[in-house]
mmJSON file of the N, C-alpha and C atoms, coordinates in Angstrom:
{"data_MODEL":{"atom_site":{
"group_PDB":["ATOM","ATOM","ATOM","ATOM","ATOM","ATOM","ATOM","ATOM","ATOM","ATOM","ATOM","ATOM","ATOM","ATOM","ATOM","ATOM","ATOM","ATOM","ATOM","ATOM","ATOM","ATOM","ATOM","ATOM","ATOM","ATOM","ATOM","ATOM","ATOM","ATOM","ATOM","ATOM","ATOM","ATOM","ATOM","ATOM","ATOM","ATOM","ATOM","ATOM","ATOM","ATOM","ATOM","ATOM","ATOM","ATOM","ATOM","ATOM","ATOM","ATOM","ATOM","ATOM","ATOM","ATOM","ATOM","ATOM","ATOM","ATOM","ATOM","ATOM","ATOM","ATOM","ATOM","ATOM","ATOM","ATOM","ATOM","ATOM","ATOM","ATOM","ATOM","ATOM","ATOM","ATOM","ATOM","ATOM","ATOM","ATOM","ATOM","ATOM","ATOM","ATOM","ATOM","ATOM","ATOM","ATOM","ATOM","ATOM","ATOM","ATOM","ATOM","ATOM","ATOM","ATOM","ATOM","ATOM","ATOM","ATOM","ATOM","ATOM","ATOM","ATOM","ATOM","ATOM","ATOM","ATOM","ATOM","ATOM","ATOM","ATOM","ATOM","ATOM","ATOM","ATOM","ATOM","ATOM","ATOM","ATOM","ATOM","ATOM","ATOM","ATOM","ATOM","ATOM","ATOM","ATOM","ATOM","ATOM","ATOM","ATOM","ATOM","ATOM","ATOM","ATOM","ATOM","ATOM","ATOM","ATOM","ATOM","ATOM","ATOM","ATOM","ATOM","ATOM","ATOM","ATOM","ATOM","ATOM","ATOM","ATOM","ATOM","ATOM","ATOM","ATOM","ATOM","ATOM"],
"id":[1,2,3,4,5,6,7,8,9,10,11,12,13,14,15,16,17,18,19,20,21,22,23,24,25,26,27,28,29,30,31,32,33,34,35,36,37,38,39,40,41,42,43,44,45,46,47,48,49,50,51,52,53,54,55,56,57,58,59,60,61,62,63,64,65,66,67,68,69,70,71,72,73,74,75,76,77,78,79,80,81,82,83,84,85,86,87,88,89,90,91,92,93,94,95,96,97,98,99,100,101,102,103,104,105,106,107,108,109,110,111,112,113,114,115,116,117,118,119,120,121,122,123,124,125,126,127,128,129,130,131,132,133,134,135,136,137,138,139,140,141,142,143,144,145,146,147,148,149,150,151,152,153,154,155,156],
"type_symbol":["N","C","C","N","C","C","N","C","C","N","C","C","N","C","C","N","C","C","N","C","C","N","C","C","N","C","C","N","C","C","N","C","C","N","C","C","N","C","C","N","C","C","N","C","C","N","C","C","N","C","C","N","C","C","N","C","C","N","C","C","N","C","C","N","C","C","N","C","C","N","C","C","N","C","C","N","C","C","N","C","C","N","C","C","N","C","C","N","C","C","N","C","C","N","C","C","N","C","C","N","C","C","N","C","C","N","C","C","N","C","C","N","C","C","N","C","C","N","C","C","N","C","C","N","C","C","N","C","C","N","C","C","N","C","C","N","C","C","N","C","C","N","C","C","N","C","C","N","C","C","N","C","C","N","C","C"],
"label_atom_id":["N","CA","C","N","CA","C","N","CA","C","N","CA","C","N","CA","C","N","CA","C","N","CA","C","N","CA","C","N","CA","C","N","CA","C","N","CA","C","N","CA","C","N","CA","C","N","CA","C","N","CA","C","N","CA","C","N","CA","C","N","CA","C","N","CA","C","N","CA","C","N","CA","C","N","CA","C","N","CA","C","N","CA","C","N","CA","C","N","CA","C","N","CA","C","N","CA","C","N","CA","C","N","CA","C","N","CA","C","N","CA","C","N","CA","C","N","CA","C","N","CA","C","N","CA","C","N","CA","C","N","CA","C","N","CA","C","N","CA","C","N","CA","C","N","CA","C","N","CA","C","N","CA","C","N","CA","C","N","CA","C","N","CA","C","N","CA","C","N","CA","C","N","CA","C","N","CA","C","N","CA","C"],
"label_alt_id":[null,null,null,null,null,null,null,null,null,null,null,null,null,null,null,null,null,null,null,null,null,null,null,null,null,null,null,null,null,null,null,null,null,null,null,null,null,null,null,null,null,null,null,null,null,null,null,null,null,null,null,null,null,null,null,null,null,null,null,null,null,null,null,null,null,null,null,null,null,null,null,null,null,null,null,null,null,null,null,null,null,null,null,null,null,null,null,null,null,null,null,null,null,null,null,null,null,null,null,null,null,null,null,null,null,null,null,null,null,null,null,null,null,null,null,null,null,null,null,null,null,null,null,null,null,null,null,null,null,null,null,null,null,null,null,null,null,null,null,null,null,null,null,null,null,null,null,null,null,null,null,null,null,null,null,null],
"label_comp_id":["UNK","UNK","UNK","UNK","UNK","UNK","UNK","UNK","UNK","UNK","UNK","UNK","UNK","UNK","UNK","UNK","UNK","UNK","UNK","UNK","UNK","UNK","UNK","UNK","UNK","UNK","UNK","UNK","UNK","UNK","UNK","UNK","UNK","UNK","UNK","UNK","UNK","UNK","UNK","UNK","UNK","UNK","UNK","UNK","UNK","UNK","UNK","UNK","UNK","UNK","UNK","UNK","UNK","UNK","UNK","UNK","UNK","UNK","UNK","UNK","UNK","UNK","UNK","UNK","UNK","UNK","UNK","UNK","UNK","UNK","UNK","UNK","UNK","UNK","UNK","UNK","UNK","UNK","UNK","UNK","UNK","UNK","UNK","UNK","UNK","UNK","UNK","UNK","UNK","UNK","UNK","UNK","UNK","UNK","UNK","UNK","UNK","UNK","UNK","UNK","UNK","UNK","UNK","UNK","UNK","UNK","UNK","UNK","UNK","UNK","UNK","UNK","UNK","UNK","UNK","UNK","UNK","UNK","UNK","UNK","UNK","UNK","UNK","UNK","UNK","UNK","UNK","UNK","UNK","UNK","UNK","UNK","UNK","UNK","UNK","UNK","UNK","UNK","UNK","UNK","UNK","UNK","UNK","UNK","UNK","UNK","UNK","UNK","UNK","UNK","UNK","UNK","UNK","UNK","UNK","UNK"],
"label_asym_id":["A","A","A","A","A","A","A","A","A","A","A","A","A","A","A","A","A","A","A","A","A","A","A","A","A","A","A","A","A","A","A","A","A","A","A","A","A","A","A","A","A","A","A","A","A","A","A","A","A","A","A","A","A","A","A","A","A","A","A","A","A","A","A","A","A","A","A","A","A","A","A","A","A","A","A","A","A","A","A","A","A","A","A","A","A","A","A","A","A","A","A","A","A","A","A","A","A","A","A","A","A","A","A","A","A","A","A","A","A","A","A","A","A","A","A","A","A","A","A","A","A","A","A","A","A","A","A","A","A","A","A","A","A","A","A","A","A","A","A","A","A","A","A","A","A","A","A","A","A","A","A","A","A","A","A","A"],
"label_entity_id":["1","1","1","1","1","1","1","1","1","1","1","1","1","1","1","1","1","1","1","1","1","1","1","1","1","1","1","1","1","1","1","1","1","1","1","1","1","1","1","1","1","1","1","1","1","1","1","1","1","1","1","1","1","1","1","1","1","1","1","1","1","1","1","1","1","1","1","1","1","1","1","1","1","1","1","1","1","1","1","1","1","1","1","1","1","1","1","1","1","1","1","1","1","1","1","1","1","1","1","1","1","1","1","1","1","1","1","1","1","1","1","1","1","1","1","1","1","1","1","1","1","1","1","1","1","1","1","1","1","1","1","1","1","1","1","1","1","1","1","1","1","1","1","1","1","1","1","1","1","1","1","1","1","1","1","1"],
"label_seq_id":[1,1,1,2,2,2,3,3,3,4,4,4,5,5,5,6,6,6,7,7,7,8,8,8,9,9,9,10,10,10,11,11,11,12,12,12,13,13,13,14,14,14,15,15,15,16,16,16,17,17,17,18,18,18,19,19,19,20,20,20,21,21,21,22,22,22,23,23,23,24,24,24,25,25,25,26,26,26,27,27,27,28,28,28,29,29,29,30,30,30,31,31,31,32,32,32,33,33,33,34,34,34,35,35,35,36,36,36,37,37,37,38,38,38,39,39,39,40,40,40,41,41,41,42,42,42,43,43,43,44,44,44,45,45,45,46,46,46,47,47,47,48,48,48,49,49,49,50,50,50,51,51,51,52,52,52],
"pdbx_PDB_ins_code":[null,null,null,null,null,null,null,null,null,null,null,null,null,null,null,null,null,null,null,null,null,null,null,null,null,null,null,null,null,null,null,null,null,null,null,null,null,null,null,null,null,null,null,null,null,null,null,null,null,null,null,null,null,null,null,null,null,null,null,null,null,null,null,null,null,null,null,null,null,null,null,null,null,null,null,null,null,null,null,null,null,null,null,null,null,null,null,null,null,null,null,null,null,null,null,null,null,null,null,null,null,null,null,null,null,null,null,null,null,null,null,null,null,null,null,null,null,null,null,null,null,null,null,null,null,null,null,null,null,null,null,null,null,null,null,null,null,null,null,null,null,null,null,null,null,null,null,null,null,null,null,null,null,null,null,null],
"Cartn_x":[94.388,95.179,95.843,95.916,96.298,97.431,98.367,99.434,99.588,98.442,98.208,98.166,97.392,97.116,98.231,99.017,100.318,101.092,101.56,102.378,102.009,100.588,100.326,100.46,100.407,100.52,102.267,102.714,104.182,104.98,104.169,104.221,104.049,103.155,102.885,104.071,105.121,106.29,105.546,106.664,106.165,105.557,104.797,103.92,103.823,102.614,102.361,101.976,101.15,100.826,101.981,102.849,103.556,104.963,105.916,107.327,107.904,109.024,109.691,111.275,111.27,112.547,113.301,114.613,115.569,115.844,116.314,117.081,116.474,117.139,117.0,117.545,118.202,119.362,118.578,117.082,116.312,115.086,115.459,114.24,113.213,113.987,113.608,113.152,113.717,112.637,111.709,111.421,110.481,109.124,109.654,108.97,108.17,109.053,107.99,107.448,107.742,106.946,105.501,105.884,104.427,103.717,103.982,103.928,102.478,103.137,102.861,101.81,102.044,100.866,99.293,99.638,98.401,98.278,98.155,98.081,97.581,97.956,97.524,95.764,95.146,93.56,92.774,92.651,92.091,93.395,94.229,95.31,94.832,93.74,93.164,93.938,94.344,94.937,95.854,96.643,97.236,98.603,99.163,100.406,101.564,102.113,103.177,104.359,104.917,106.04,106.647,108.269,109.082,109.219,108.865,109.159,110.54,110.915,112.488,111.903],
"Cartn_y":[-1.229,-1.283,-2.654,-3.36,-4.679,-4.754,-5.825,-5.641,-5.185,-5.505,-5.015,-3.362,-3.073,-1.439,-0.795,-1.545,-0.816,-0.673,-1.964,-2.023,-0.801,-0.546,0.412,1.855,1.403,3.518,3.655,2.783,2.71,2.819,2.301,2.289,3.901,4.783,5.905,7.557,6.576,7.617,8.733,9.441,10.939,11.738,12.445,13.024,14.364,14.935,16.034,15.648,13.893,13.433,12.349,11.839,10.668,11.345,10.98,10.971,9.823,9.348,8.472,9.0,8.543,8.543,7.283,7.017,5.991,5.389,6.313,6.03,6.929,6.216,7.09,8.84,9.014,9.435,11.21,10.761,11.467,11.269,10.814,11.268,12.666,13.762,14.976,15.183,15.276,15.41,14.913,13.34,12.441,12.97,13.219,13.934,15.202,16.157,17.523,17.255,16.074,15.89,15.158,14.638,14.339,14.931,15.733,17.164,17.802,17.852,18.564,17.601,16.845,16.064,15.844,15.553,15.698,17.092,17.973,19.337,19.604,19.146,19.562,18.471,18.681,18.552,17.534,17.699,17.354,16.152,16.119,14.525,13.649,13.338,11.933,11.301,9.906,9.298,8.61,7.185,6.619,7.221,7.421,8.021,6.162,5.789,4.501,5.294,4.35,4.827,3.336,3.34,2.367,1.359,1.549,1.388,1.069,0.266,0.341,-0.492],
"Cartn_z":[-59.359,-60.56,-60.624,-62.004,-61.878,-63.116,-62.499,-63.377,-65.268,-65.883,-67.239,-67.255,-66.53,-66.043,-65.618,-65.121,-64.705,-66.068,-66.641,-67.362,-68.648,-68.835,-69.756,-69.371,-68.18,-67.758,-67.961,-67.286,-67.752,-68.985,-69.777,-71.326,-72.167,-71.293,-71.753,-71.854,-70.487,-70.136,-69.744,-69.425,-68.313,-69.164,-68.343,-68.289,-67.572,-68.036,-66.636,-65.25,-65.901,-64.827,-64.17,-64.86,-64.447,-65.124,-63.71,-63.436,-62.973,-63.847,-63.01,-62.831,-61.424,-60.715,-60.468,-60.582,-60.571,-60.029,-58.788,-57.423,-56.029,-55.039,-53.843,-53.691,-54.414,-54.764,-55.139,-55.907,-56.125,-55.498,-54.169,-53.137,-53.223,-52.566,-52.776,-53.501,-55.095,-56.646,-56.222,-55.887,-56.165,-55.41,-53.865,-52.877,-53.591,-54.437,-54.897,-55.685,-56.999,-57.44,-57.226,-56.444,-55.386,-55.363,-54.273,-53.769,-54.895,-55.826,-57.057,-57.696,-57.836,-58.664,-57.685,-56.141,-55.223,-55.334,-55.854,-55.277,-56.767,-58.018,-59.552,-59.176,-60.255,-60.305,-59.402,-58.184,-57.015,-56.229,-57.066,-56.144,-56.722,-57.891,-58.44,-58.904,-59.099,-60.192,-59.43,-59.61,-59.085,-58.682,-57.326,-57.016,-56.748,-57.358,-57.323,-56.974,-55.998,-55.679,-55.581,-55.698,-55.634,-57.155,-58.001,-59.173,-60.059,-60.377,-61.294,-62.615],
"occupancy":[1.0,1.0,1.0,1.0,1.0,1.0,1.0,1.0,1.0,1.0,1.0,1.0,1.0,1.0,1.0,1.0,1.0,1.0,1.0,1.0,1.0,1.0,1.0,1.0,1.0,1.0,1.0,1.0,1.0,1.0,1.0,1.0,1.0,1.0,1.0,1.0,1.0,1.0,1.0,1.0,1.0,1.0,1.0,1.0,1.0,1.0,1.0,1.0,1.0,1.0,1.0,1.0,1.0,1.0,1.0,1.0,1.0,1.0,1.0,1.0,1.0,1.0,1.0,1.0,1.0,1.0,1.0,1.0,1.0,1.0,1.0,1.0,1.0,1.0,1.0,1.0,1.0,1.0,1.0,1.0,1.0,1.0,1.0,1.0,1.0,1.0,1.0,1.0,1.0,1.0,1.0,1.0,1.0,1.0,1.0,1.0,1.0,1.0,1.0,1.0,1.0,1.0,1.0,1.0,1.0,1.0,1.0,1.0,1.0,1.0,1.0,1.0,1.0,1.0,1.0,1.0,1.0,1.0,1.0,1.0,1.0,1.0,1.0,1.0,1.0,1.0,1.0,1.0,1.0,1.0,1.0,1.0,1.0,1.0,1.0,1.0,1.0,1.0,1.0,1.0,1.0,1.0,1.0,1.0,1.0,1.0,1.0,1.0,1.0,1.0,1.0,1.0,1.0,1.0,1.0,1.0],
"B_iso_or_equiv":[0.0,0.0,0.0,0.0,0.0,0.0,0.0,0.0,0.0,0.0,0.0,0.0,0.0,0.0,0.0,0.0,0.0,0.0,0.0,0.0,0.0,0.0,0.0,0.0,0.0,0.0,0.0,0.0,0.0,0.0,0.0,0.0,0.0,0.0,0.0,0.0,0.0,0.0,0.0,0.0,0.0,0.0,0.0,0.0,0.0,0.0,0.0,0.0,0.0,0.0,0.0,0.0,0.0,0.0,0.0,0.0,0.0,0.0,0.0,0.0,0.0,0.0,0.0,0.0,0.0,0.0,0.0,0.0,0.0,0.0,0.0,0.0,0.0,0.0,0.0,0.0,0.0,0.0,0.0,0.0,0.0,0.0,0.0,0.0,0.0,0.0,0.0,0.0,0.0,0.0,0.0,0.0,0.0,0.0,0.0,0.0,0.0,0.0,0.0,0.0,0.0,0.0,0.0,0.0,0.0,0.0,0.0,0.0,0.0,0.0,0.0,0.0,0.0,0.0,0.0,0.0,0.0,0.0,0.0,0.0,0.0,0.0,0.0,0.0,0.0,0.0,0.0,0.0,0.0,0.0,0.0,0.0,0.0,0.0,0.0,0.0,0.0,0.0,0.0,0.0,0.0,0.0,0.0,0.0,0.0,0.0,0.0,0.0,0.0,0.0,0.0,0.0,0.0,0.0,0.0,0.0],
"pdbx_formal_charge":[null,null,null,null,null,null,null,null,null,null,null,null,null,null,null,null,null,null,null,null,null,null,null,null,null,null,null,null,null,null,null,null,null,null,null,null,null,null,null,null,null,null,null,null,null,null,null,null,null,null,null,null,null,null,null,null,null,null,null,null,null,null,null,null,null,null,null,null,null,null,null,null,null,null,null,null,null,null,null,null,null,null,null,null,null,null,null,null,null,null,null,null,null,null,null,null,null,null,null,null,null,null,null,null,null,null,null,null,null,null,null,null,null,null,null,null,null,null,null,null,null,null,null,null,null,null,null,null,null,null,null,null,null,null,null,null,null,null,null,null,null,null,null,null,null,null,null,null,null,null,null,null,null,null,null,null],
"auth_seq_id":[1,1,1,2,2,2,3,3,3,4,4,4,5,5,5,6,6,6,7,7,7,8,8,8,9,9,9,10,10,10,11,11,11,12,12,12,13,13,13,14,14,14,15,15,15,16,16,16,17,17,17,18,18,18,19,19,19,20,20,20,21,21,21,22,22,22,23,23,23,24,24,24,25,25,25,26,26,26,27,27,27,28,28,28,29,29,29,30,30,30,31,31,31,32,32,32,33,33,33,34,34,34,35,35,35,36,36,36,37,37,37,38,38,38,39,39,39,40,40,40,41,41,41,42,42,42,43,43,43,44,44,44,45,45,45,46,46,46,47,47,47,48,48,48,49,49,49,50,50,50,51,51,51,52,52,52],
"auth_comp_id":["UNK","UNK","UNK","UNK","UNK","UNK","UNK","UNK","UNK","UNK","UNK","UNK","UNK","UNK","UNK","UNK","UNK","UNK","UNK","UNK","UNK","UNK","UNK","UNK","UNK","UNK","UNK","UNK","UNK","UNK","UNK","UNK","UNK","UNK","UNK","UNK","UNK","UNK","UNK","UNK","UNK","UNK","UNK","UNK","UNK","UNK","UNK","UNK","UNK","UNK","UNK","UNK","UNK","UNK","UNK","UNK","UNK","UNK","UNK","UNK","UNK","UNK","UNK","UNK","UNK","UNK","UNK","UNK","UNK","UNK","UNK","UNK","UNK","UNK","UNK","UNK","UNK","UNK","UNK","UNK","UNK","UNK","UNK","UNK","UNK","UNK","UNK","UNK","UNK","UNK","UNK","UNK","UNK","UNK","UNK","UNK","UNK","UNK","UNK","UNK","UNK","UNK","UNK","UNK","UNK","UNK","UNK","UNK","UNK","UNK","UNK","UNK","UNK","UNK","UNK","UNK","UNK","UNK","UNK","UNK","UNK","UNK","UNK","UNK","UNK","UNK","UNK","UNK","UNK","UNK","UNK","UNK","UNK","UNK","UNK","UNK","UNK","UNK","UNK","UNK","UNK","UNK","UNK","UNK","UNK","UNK","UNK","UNK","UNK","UNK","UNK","UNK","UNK","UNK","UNK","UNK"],
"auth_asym_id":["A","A","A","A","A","A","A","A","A","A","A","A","A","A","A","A","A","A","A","A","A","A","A","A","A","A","A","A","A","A","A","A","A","A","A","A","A","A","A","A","A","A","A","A","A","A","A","A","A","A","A","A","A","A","A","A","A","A","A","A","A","A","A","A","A","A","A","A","A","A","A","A","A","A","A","A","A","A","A","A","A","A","A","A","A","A","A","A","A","A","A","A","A","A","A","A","A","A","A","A","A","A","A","A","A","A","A","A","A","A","A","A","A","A","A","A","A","A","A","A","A","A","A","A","A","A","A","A","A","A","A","A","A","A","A","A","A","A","A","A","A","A","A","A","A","A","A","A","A","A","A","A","A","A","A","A"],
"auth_atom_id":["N","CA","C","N","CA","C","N","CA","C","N","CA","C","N","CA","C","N","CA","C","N","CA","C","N","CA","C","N","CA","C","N","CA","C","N","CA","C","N","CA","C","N","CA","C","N","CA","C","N","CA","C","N","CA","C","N","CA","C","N","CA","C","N","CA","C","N","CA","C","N","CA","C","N","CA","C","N","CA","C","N","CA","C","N","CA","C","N","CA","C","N","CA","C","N","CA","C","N","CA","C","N","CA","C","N","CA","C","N","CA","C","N","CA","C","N","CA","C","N","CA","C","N","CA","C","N","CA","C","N","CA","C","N","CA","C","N","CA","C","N","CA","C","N","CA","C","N","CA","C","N","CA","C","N","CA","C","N","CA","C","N","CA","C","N","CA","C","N","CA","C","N","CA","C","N","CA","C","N","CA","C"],
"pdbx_PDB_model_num":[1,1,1,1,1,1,1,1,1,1,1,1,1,1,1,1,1,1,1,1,1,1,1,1,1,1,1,1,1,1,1,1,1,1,1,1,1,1,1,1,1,1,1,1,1,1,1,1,1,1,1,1,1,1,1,1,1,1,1,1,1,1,1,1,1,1,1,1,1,1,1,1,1,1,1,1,1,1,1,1,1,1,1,1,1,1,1,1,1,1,1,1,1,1,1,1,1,1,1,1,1,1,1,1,1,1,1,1,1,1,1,1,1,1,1,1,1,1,1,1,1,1,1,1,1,1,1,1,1,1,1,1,1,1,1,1,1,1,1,1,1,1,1,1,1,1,1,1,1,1,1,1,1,1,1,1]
}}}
């Protein structure tokens, strides 16, 4: 994935497939939603973490 590709998935806001989280603060969320998205239709699709 290259910075254009990012900036557009970013562009799309959450999703079923894409969540964003803020802070550390929402570790845990961030963690199930993980969780949850490898576990929804095989884990495919880019998982980014550390994002602001």
């Amino acid at each position: 994935m290259n910075l254009r590709q990012l900036r557009a998935l970013i562009s799309q806001g959450e999703s079923e497939t894409l969540e964003f989280k803020t802070s550390t603060a929402q570790l845990k969320p961030a963690c199930e939603a993980l969780c949850g998205f490898l576990n929804a239709k095989g884990g495919t699709g880019p998982k980014i973490l550390g994002l602001k």
